[in-house]
C-alpha atoms as one frame of an Amber mdcrd trajectory, in Angstrom:
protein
   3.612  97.754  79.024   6.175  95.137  77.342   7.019  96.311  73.781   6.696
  94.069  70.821   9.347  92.229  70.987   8.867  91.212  74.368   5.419  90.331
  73.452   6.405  87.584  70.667   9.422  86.651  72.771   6.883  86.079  75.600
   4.476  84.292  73.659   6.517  81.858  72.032   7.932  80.745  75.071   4.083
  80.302  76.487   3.077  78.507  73.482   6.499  76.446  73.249   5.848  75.348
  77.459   2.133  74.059  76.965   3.101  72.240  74.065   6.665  70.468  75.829
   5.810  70.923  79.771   9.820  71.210  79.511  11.906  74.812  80.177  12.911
  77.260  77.426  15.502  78.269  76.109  16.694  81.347  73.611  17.753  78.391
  71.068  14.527  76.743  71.350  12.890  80.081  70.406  15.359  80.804  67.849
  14.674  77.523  65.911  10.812  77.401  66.586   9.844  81.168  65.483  11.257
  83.267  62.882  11.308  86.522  65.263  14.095  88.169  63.076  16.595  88.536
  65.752  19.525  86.507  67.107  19.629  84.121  70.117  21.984  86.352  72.053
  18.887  89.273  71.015  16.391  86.676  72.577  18.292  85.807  75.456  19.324
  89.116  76.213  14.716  89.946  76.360  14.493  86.663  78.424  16.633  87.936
  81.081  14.752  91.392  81.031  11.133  89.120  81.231  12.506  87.225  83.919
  13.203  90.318  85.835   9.612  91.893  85.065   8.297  88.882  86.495   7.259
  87.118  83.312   9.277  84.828  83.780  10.867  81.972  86.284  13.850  79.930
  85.882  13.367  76.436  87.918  16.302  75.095  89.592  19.203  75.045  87.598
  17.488  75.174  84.387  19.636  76.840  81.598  15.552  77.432  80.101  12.953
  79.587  81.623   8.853  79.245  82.301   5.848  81.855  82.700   4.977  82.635
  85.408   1.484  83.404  86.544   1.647  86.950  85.604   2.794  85.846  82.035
  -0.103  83.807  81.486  -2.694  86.441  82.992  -1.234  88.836  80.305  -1.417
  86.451  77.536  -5.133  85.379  78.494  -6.514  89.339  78.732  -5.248  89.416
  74.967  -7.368  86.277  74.225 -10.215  87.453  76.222  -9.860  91.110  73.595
 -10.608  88.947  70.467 -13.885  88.881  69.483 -15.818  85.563  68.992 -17.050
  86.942  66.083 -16.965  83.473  64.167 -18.294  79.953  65.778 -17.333  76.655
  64.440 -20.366  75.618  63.395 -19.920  71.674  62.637 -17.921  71.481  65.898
 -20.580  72.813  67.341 -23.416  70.676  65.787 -21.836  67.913  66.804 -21.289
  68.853  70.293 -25.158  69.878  70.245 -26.245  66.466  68.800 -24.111  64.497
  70.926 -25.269  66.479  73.728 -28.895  66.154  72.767 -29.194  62.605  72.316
 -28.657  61.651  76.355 -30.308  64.578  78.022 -34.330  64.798  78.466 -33.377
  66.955  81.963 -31.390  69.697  82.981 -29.455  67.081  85.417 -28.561  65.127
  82.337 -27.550  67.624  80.255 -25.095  68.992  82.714 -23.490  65.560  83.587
 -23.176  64.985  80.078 -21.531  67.878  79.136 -18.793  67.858  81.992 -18.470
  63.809  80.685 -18.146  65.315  76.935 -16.285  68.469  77.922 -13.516  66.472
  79.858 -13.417  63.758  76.760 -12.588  67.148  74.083 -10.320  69.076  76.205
  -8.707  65.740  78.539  -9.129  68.352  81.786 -11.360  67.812  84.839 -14.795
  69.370  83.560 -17.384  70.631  85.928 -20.939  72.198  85.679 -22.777  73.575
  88.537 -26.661  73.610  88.271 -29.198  76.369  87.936 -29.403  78.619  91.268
 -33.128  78.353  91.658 -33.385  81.098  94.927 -34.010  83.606  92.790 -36.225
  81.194  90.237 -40.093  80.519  89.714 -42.249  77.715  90.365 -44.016  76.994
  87.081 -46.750  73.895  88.235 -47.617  71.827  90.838 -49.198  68.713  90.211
 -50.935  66.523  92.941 -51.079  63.014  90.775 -53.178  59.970  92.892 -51.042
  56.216  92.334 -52.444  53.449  94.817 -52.827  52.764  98.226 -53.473  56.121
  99.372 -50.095  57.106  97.815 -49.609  60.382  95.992 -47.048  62.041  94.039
 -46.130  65.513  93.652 -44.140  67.284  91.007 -43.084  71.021  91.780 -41.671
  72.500  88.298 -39.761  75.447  88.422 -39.265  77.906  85.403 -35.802  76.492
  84.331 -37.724  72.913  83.818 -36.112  71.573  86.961 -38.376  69.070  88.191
 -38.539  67.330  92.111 -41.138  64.206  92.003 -42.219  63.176  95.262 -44.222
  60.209  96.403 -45.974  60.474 100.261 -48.687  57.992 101.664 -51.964  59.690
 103.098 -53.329  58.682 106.358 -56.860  58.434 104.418 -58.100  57.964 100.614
 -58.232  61.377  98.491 -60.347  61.300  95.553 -58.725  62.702  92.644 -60.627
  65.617  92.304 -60.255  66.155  95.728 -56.444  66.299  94.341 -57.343  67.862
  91.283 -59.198  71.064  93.334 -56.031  71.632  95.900 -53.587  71.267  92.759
 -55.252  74.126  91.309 -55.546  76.131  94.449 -51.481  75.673  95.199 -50.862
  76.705  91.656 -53.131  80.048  91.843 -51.562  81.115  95.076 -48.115  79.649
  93.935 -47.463  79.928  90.542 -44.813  83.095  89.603 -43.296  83.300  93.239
 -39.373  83.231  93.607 -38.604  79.966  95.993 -37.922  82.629  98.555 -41.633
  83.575  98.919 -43.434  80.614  99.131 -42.801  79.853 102.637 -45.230  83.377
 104.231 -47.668  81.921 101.224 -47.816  78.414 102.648 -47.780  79.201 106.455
 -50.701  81.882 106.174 -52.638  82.601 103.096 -53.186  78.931 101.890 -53.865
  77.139 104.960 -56.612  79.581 105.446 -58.362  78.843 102.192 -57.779  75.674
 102.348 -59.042  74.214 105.523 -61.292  71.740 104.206 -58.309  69.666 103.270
 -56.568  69.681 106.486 -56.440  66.359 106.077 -54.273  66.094 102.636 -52.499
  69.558 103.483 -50.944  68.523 106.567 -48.898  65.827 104.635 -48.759  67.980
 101.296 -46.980  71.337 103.182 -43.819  69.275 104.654 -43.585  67.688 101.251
 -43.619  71.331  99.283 -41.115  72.695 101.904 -39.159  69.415 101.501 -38.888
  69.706  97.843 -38.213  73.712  97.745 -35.270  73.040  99.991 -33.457  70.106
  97.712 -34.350  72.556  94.457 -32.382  74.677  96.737 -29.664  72.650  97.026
 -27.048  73.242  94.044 -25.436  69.767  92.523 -22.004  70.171  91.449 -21.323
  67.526  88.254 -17.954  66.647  87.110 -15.731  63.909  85.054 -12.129  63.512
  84.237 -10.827  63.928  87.636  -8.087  61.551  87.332  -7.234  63.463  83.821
  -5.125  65.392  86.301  -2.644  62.094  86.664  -1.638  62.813  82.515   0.248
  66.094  83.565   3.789  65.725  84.255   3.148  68.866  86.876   1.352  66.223
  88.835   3.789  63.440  89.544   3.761  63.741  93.121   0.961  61.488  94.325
   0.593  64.013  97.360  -0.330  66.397  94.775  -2.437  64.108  93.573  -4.357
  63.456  96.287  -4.545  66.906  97.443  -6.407  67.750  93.621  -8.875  64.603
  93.881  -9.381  65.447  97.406 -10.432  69.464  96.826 -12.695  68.432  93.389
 -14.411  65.881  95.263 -15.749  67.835  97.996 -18.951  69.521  96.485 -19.287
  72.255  99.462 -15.729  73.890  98.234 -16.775  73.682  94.315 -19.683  75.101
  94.931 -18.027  77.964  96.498 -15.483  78.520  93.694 -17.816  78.549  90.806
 -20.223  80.704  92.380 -17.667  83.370  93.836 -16.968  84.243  90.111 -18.588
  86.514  88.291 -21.897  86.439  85.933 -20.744  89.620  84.271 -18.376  87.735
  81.945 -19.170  84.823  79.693 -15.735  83.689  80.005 -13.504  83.868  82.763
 -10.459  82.869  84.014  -8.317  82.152  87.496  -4.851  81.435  87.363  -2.315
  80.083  89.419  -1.302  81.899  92.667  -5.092  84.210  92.073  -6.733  81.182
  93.269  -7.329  81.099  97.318  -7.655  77.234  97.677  -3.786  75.805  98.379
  -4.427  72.585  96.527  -4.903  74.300  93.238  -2.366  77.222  93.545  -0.649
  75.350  90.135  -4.058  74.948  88.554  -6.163  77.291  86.342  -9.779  76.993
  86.335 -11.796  78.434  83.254 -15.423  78.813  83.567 -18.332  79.922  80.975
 -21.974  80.919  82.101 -24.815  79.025  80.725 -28.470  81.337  80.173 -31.776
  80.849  80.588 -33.033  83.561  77.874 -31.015  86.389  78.825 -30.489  85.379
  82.123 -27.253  83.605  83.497 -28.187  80.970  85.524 -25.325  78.191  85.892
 -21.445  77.483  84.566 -19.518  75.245  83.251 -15.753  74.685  83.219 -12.672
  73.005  83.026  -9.624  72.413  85.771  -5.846  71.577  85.038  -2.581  72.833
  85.625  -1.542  76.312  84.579  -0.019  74.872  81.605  -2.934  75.065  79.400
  -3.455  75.817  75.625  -5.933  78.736  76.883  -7.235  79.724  73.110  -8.314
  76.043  72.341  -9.959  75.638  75.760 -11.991  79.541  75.588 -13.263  78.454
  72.235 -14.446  74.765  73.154 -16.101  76.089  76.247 -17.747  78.972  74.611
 -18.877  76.606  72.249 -20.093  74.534  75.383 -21.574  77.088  76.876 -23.384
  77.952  73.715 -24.981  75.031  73.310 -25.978  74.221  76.901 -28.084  77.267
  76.754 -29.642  76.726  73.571 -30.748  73.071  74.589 -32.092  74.143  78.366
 -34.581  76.508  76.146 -35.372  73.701  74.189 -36.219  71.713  76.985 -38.325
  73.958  78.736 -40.089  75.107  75.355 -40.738  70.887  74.742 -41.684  69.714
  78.328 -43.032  72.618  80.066 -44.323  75.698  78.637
């Protein structure tokens, strides 16, 4: 464990490299901070950091920079403060901003990684609700025209999947009206993992007498399960990344874009970490990908209730002023989960 005066010497260089992106040196410190000791003092504890592995000295820098392991230890203290007090007009305004543009759950997630990016001038991204492990809420069978009909499978979270199919013959809509309220009794409460023995077996049976609608309406339900399945990634501020001196290599560049654009590898990073911790944090060299071995990636859970059901979070180089960032996407997170409960309260309970 460093002693104090490692600690303050430690983070004043951190707090003097987000702010400058430019090496430090004992002078720098000396002039910035009034730490109560003398350059030779702080250059003398720099040397001792940068042998604890706190610190790296580029090139042929006279300065030094932290290092991964630096910024790890400087987070965990962060991560120790209690929240205890929210800004509450930042936080309205956020909410109202965020309100205005978002009647869905896909809206509201879009616009928050749009706003998010906008406060914080990082890539944001939001992953959607993993609905495996949701309910379906309703199923509606609604008749249009021409022997078209549309069906709208709500889950519990308020996500909704319309679809419209054409019917080899015209239903009446009671006809509709009767199977609607079958596939809702036999439906309604199961996890999207249980429908499929329900719709194969127990259904079909009862519901014979509408072979002729059911045969079209099963594909359709299985259809629509599997693209509820499917997670969305959303994200904005992508080519934020080009504002960072770190990423002046258009290689580097590329490589970022390249690795936030493909949804299959998102995915898999923001649902590898944990749901345990509202915030959390990967930094630097802890991250497996290659391309963003220089980037830290800060992610907050968004709830349902009590139950965690998405993230959001923001991308960038390691270089980051982390307490800013863990407060605006706590406040984020805050206030995604407060307006999905709205939603669902308004549109469909």
């Amino acid at each position: 464990m460093l002693d104090d005066r490692k600690l303050k010497i430690l983070y004043a260089i951190i707090n003097s490299y987000i702010l400058s992106a430019e090496p430090i040196g004992s002078r720098t410190i000396t002039k910035q901070y009034n730490l109560g000791v003398s350059s030779a003092t702080i250059r003398n504890e720099m040397s001792d950091l940068e042998d604890l592995g706190y610190l790296n000295k580029p090139h042929s820098s006279a300065g030094r920079i932290p290092s991964d392991k630096a910024y790890r230890l400087y987070v965990d203290e962060l991560l120790k403060l209690k929240r205890t007090e929210v800004n509450t007009k930042k936080k309205e305004d956020i909410k109202r901003i965020l309100i205005k543009e978002s009647r869905e759950i896909d809206q509201l997630l879009q616009n928050s990684a749009k706003i998010l990016s906008a406060v914080t001038s990082y890539t944001a991204l939001a992953i959607s609700p993993k609905m495996k492990s949701l309910k379906i809420k309703h199923i509606q069978l609604v008749p249009i025209e021409n022997k078209q009909v549309l069906i709208v499978l709500i889950s519990d979270t308020g996500v909704v999947k319309n679809t419209i199919f054409r019917l080899q013959e015209d239903v009446s809509e009671e006809q509709l009206n009767t199977l609607t309220n079958i596939l809702n009794d036999k439906l309604r409460g199961l996890t999207m993992d249980q429908i499929d023995d329900r719709l194969s077996s127990e259904i079909i049976r009862e519901i014979y007498d509408f072979k002729n609608i059911i045969d079209n309406v099963i594909p359709i339900i299985n259809q629509s399960i599997e693209d509820i399945y499917s997670v969305e990634i959303y994200s904005d501020g992508i080519t934020n990344i080009l504002n960072f001196p770190e990423y002046k290599s258009i290689d580097k560049v590329k490589n970022f874009i390249s690795f936030v654009e493909d949804k299959d590898l998102m995915v898999d990073l923001l649902s590898n970490n944990s749901i345990t911790q509202d915030i959390e944090l990967i930094i630097g060299s802890e991250n497996v990908y290659e391309p963003i071995k220089d980037c830290s990636l800060i992610t907050a859970n968004y709830r349902l209730g009590d139950k965690v059901i998405g993230k959001i979070g923001i991308i960038g180089p390691t270089r980051m002023d982390y307490q800013k960032l863990i407060e605006d996407l706590y406040l984020f997170s805050i206030n995604i989960s407060e307006i999905i409960d709205m939603l669902i309260g308004k549109q469909y309970k």
